[in-house]
N, C-alpha and C positions, 0 to 999 in steps of 0.2 A: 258740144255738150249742152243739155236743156238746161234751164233753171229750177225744175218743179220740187216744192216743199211741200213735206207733210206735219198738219198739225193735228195731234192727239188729241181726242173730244170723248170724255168720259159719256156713256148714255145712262137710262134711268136704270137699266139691266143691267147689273153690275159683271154678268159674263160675257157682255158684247160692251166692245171700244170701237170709235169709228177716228179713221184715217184720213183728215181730208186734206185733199190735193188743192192746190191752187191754178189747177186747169182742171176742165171738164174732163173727165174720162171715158163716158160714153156721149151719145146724142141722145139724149131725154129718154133712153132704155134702163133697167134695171134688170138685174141679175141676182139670185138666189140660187147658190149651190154647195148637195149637201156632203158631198166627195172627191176626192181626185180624180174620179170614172166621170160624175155629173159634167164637170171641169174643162171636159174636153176643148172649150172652145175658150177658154181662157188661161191663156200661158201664166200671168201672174195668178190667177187662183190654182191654177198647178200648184206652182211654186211655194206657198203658202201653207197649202194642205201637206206638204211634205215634213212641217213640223208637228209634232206630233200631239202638240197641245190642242191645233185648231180643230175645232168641230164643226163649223159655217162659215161659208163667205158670203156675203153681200157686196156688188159692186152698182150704185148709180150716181148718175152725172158727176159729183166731184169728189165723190166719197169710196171706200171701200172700208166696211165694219166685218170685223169677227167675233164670232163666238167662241168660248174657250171651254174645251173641258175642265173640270176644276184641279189637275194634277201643277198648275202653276196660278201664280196670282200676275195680276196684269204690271202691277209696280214692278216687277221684276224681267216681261218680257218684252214690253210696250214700247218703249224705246229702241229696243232692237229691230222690232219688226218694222218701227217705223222709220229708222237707216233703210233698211233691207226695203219698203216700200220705194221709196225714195230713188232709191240705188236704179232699181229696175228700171221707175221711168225715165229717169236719166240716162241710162243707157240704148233708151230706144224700143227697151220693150211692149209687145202688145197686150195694150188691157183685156181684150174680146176680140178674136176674129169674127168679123162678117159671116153670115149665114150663107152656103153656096146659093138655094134657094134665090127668087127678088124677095127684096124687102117689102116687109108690108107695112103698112102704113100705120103709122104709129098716135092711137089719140092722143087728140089735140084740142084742147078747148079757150078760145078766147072771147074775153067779154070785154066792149065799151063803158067805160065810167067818165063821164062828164069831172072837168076840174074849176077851179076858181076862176080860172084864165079863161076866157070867151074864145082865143084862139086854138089852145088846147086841147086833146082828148086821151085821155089813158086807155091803154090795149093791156088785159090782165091775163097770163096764161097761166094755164096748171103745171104749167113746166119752169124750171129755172131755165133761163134765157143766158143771165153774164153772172158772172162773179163780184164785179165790181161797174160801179156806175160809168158811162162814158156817154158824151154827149158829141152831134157833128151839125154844124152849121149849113154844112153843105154837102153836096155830093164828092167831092175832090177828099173833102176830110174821112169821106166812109169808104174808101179804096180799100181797107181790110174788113171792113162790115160787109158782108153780102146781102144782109136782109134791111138793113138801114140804104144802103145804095141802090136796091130793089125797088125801095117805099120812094126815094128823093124822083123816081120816074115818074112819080105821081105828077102831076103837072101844079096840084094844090100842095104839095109837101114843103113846109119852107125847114124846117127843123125836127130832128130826129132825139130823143132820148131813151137810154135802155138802163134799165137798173133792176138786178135781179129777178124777177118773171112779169116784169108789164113794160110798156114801151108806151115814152111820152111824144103824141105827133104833135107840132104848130102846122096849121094853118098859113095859105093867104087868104086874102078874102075873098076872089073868084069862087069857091065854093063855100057851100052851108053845110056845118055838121050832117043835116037829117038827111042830107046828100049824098056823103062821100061812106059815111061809120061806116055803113054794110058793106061794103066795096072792102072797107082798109082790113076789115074785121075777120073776111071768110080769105082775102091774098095770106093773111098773117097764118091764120089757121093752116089756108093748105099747105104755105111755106114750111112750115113747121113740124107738118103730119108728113113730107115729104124727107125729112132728118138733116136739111140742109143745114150750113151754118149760118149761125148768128155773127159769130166773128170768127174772124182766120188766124190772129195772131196776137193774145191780150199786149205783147210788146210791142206792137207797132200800132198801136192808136193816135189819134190826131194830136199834137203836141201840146193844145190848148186844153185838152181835157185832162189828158195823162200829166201834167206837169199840176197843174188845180190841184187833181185829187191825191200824188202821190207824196209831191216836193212839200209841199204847208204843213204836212203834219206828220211830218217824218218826227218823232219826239227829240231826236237828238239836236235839231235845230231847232227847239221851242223854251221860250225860259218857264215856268212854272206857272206863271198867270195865263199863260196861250193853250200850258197842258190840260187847266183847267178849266177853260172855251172850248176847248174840243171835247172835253171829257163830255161837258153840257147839252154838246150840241147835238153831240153824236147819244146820248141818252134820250132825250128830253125835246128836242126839235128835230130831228131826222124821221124819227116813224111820222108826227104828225105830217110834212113837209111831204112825205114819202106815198100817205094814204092820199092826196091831193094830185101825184104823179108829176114831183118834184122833187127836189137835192138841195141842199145845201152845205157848202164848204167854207172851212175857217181858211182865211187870206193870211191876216195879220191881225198886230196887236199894236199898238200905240200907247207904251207906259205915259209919254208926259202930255199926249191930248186925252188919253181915257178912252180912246178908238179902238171900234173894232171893226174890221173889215172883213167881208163875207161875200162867197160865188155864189148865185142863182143860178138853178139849173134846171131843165125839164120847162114843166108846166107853170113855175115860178119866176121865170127869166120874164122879165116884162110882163108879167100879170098884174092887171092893173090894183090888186087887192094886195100888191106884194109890201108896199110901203107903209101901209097900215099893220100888216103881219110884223113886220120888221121895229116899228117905233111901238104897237101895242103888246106885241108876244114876245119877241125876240130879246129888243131892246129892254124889255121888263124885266125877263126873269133875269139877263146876266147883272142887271144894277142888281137887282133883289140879292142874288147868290153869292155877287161879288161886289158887296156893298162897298164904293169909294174905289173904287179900282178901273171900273168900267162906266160913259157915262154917254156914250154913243155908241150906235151901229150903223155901218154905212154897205149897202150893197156896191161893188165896185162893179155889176154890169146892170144893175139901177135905178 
């Protein structure tokens, strides 16, 4: 039995709710369909269309949205359907069968952004990539990444990062950026335009990353001061951190030193600008926010 949840996302269209899953449902395709007939190649939009409220389904990468005719209000069926979502992929069901046809190639576009890090380069696609951040050291730790293990063949690749549609490479120093981009830039692309996976199994990621990003900020093991580090972080420092093609994770809290303990990730992990980031920006705003509470920040990888 899978584990996949669906969480309920009201849109600006108050006739369409969107469904979303916590695994991809397709490879970077999308689906509009406007009947049980169109439907054909999607057993859950069957399924679906069999209520007689729905009027559209939309299925891409992690989501599936409906549209309702207005003979119900969504407080009243929303929930059900999203049991009934749920159920199906849990049981195994198919979201989209495959086209008998070959697949054709699906655009793909990736762009090179320079980061703070000198060793660093961010790869941005128009595609979502993962659900959630995870980072691999080595080749050994991407045994479920196929496109991170792909890239560590690189002979220059020392470090891989992937977080929602761009992917953070380090460098050794045998090559020069103005060297390798093109190279990493158009493999990424074809990889990509080919429907391959990014990852095979979000539960089996390297235990250094998955443990980082799940275990620290599980709320139930956080006292109220840590809630409101995370709340910060994850507002107020994550996009910044994020447009630079890095992460940042809350570790710890230290009520009787005033510590607080924080993962670098990406393009941030040994950036040499990352210390100045941490004592000028990081460190600022939580004294500011949380005046007398917090009175240091310490990255614990450095």
């Amino acid at each position: 039995m899978k584990n996949i949840t669906i969480n309920i996302q009201p849109t600006t269209k108050p006739t369409i709710v969107k469904f979303e899953a916590n695994i991809f449902l397709t490879k970077h395709e999308s689906f509009e369909f406007q009947n049980i007939e169109e439907a054909g190649r999607s057993p859950l939009a069957q399924q679906l269309f069999h209520l007689p409220f729905v009027k559209k389904v939309y299925i891409a990468q992690n989501f599936v949205a409906i549209e309702k005719y207005n003979i119900v209000h969504w407080k009243d069926v929303q929930q059900e359907i999203s049991e009934q979502i749920e159920s199906f992929l849990n049981s195994g069901g198919t979201v989209v069968t495959p086209p008998k046809e070959e697949v054709k190639k699906i655009p793909v576009t990736v762009y090179a952004e320079s980061t703070p890090n000198p060793t660093v380069m961010k790869f941005v696609s128009n595609k979502k990539l993962v659900l959630q951040s995870v980072e691999f050291k080595n080749i050994d730790e991407a045994k479920n990444a196929p496109l991170a293990k792909a890239l560590f063949h690189f002979p220059f690749v020392k470090e891989v990062f992937i977080d929602e549609n761009y992917l953070s490479i380090m460098k050794f120093d045998i090559a020069e950026w103005e060297e390798i981009t093109q190279e990493l830039r158009e493999f990424m692309r074809e990889y990509l335009e080919q429907g391959k996976d990014v990852l095979l199994d979000d539960s089996e990621q390297p235990s250094s990353t998955k443990n980082k990003e799940e275990t620290p900020v599980k709320e139930i093991e956080l006292d109220d001061i840590s809630k409101e580090i995370v709340a910060i972080l994850d507002e107020y420092i994550k996009p910044a951190v994020a447009s630079d093609g890095g992460n940042i994770l809350f570790e710890s809290y230290d009520q009787d030193q005033k510590l607080v303990k924080v993962i670098l990730q990406g393009a941030c992990s040994g950036c040499p600008s990352s210390t100045i980031t941490l004592k000028n920006g990081i460190e600022t705003m939580l004294k500011d926010m949380l005046a007398g509470r917090v009175e240091r920040v310490e990255a614990v990888n450095g």
